[in-house]
C-alpha positions as CSV (number, residue, x, y, z in Angstrom):
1,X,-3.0,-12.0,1.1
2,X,-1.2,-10.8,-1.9
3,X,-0.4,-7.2,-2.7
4,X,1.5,-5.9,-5.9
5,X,2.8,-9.4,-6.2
6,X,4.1,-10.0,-2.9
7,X,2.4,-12.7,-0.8
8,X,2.3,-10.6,3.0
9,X,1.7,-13.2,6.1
10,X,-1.8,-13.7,7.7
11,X,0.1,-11.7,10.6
12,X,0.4,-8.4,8.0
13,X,-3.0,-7.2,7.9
14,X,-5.0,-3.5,7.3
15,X,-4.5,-3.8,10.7
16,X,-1.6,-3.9,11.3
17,X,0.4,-1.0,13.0
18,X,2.7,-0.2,9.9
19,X,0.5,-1.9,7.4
20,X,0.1,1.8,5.9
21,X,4.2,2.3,6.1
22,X,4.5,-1.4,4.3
23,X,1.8,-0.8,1.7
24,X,3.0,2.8,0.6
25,X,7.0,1.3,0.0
26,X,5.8,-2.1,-1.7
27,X,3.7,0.6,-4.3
28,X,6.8,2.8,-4.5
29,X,9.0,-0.4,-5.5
30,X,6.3,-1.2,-8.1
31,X,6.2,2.1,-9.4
32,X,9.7,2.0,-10.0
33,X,10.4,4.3,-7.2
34,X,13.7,2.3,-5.8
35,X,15.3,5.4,-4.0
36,X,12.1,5.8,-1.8
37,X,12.3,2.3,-0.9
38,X,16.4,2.3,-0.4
39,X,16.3,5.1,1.9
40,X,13.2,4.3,3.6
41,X,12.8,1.0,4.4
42,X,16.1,1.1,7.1
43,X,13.9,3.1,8.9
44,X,10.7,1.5,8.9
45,X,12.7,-1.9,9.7
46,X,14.0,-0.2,12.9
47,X,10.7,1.0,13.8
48,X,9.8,-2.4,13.9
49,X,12.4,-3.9,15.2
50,X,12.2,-1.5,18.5
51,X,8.2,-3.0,18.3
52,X,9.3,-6.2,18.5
53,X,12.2,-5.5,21.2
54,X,9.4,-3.6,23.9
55,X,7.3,-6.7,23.7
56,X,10.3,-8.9,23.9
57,X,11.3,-6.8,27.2
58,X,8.0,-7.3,28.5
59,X,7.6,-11.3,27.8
60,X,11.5,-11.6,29.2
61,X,10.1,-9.6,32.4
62,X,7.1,-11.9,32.6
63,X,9.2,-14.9,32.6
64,X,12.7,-13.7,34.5
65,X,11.0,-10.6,36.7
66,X,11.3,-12.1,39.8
67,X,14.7,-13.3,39.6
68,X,15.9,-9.8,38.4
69,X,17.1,-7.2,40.7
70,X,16.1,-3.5,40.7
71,X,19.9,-3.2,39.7
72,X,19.8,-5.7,36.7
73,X,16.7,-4.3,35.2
74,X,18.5,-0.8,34.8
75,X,21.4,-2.4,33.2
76,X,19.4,-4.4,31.2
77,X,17.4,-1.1,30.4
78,X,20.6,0.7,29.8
79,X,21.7,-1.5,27.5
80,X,19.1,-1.8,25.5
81,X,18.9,1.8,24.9
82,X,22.4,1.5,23.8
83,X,21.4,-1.8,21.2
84,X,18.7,1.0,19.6
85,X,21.4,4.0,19.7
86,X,23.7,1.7,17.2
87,X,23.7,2.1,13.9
88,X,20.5,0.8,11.6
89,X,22.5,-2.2,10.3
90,X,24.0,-3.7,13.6
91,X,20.5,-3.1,14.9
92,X,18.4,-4.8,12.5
93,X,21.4,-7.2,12.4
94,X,20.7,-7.7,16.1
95,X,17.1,-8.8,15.4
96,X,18.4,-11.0,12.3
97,X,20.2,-12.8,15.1
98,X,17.5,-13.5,17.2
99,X,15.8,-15.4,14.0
100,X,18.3,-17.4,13.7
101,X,18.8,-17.9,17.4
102,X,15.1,-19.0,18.3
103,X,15.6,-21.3,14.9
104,X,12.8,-19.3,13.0
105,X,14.0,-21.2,10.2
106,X,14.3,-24.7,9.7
107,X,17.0,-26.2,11.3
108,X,19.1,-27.6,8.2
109,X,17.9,-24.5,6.5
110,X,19.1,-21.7,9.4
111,X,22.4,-20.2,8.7
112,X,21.8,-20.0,4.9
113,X,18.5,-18.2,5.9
114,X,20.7,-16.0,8.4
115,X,23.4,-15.4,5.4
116,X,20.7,-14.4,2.9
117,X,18.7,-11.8,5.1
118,X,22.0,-10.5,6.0
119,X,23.7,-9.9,2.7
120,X,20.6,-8.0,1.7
121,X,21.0,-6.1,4.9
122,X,24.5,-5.2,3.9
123,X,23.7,-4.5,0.2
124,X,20.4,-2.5,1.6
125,X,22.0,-0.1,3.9
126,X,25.3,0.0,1.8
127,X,23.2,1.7,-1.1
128,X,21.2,4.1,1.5
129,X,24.8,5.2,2.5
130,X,26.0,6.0,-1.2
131,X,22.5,7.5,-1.7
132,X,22.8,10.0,1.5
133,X,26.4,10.7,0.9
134,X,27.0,10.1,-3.1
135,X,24.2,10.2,-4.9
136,X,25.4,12.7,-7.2
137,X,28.9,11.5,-7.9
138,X,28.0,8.0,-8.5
139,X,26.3,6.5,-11.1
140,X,24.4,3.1,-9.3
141,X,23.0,0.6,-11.9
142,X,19.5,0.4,-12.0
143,X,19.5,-3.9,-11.3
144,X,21.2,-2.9,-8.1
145,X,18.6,-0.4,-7.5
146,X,15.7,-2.8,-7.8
147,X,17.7,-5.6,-6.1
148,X,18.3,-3.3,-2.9
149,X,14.6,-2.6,-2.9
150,X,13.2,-5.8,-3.0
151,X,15.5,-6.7,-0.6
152,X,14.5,-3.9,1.6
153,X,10.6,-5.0,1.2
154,X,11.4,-8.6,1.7
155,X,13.3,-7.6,5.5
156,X,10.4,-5.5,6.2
157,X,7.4,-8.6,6.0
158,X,10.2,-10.7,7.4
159,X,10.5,-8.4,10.3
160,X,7.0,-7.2,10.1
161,X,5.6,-10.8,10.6
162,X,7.2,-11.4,13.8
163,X,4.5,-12.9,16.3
164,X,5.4,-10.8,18.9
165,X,3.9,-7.8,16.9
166,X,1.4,-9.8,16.2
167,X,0.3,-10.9,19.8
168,X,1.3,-7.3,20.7
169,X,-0.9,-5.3,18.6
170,X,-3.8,-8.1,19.5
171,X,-3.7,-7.3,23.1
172,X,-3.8,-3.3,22.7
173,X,-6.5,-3.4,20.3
């Protein structure tokens, strides 16, 4: 399917559970509207991210349940409230990681995959930071503005196509 020029996955569609949040930030970039997308799409990413991480607990359960103690499970638990209590980059880093790590991309192709997402993670969530704190003492070129929001859509169907969400949002339907 293709939408304001971007080509979303068979995984993204009207039904999916931020299809609405994804739609509304791919017609703000089109529309020129690259602050709403800067500041905004951090946050959708972790939304999604934390989507993908409660099916990821519960497939991990599934498979390792048994062998887990009462006691591991709470530290496990802990922890993982501690991984969403970091800041938006390292978290979304985090799931950037576990791309790269279950070789989402091809082989030969994985760590320059890795290095791309995550230099528009950097640029991303460095701009929010100047927007939230700066915005009026520094002038930021529009190219970097546009730049920063495409690369804030083009996490988002990255993260958004995950099959976990996918399988996920299957199953509760």
């Amino acid at each position: 399917m293709q939408i304001w020029g971007y080509k979303l996955s068979t995984k993204i569609s009207d039904s999916h559970p931020f299809f609405k949040e994804i739609i509304n930030l791919i017609q703000a970039h089109d529309n020129e509207d690259y602050f709403k997308v800067v500041m905004l799409s951090p946050q959708l990413l972790v939304q999604i991210a934390d989507a993908i991480g409660k099916v990821a607990e519960e497939v991990t359960y599934c498979i390792v349940g048994d062998c887990l103690s009462e006691e591991d499970k709470e530290v496990y638990k802990l922890i993982g409230k501690l991984d969403r209590d970091l800041s938006d980059k390292a978290y979304i880093g985090h799931g950037l990681v576990s791309y790269y790590e279950s070789e989402y991309w091809p082989k030969n192709s994985s760590k320059k995959e890795f290095i791309k997402y995550f230099t528009k993670l950097e640029d991303l969530v460095a701009l929010r930071n100047v927007f939230a704190h700066e915005f009026y003492k520094k002038e930021i070129v529009d190219r970097r503005m546009k730049n920063c929001s495409k690369a804030g859509i083009d996490l988002i169907l990255l993260f958004a196509s995950h099959e976990y969400l996918h399988d996920y949002f299957e199953e509760s339907a």
